[in-house]
C-alpha positions in Angstrom: -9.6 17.6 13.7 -8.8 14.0 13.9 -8.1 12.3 16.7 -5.6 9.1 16.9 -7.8 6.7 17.1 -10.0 7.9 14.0 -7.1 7.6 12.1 -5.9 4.4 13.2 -9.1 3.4 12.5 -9.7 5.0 9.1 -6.0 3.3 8.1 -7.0 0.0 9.9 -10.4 0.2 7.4 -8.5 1.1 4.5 -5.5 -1.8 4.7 -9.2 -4.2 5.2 -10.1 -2.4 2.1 -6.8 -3.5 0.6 -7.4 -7.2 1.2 -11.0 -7.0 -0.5 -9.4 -5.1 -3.3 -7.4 -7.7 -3.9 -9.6 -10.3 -3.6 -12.1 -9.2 -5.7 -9.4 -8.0 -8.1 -8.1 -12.1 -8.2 -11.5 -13.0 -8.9 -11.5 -10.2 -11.8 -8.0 -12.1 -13.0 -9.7 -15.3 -13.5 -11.8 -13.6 -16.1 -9.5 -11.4 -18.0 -6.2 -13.4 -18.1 -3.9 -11.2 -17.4 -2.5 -9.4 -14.1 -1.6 -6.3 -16.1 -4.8 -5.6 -17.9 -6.4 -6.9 -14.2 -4.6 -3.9 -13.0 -5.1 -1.3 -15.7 -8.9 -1.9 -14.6 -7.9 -1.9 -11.0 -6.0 1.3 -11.8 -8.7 3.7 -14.2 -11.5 2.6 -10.9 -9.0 4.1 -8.3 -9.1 7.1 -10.8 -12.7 7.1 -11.6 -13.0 7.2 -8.2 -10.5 9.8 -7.1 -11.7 12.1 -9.3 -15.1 11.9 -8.4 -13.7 12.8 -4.6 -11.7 15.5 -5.7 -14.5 17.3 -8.4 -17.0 17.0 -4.8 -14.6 19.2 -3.1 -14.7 17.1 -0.1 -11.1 17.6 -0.1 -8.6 20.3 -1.4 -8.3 20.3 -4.9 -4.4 21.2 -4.8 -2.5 21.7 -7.8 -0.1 20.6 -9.8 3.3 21.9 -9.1 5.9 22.7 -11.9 7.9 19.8 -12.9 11.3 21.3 -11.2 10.0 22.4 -8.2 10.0 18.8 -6.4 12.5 16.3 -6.9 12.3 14.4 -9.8 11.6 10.5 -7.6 8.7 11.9 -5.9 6.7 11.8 -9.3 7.1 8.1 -9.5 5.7 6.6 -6.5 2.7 4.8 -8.8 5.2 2.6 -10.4 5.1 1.1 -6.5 1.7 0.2 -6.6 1.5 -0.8 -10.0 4.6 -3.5 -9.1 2.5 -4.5 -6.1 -0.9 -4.8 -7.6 0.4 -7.2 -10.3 2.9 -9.1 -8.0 -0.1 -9.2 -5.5 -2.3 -10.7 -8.2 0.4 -13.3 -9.6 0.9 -14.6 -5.9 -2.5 -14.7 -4.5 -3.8 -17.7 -6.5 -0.5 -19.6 -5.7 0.1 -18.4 -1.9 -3.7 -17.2 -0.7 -4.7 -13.7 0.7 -3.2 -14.3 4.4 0.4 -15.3 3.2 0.4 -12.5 0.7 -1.1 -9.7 2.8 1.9 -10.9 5.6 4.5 -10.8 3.2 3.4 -7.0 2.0 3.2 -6.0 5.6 6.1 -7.4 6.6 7.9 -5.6 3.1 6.6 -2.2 4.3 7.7 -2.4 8.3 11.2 -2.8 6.8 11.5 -0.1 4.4 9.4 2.1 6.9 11.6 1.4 9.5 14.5 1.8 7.4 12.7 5.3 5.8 12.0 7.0 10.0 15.5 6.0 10.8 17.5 7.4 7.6 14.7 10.3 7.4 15.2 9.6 3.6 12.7 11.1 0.9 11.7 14.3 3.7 9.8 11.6 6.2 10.2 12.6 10.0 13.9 10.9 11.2 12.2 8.7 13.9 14.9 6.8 15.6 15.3 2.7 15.7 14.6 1.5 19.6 14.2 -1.6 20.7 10.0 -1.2 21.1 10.0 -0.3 17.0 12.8 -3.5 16.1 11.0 -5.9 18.3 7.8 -5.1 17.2 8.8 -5.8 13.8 10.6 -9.1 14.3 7.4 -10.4 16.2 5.7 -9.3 12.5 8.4 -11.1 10.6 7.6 -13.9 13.0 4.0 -13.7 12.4 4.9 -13.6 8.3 6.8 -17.5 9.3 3.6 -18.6 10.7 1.4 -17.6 8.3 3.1 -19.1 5.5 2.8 -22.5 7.2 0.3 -24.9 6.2 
């Protein structure tokens, strides 16, 4: 069983993941043109890769449930990071890795604190306190400056 600090650490290793992704993903841009085909490539690794995880049985396999059994929005969560690969790539030549990475973190401690306090799409109803809206002004702080040359 995991304990919280190994998985604050394993998510703390995978967002540094995400900011190598995307840097080597820019440099990958430079070559092929194009953010979407940038991200297609981007997109068939991650699935190379996940495959490769899930054929190991390192994990459980799982299975695919029938169409109508969940609701129909939770099949589309890949158009999210599809939208934030290529916006990623567009904006990291023009705004650098720092400003970029600031701006997604401070994207997603808005809609997660709007998601724990409206319990929307089945995640746990966690409610707002002054700790959680504090915490993410000083990160909407820290997004300000960032951006600042």
């Amino acid at each position: 069983m995991f304990t919280r600090l190994v998985l604050f650490l394993l998510v703390a290793l995978g967002g540094a993941g995400l900011a190598i992704q995307m840097a080597w993903n820019a440099r990958l841009r430079t070559s092929t043109g194009s953010p979407v085909l940038t991200t297609m490539i981007s997109v068939f690794v991650t699935l190379l890769s996940l495959v490769l995880l899930w054929i190991s049985g390192a994990t459980n396999r799982g299975s695919i449930p029938a169409f109508n059994s969940v609701p129909k929005w939770a099949w589309f969560g890949g158009v999210f990071a599809a939208y934030y690969l290529v916006a990623s790539l567009i904006a990291i030549p023009k705004l650098g890795a720092a400003v970029v990475f600031s701006l997604v973190i401070a994207g997603q401690m808005v809609a997660a604190l709007i998601l724990d306090s409206t319990g929307a799409f089945g995640v746990a109803q966690i409610s707002l306190n002054t700790s959680r809206v504090l915490g993410t002004a000083l990160l909407l702080i820290g997004v300000i400056l960032i951006q600042r040359h």
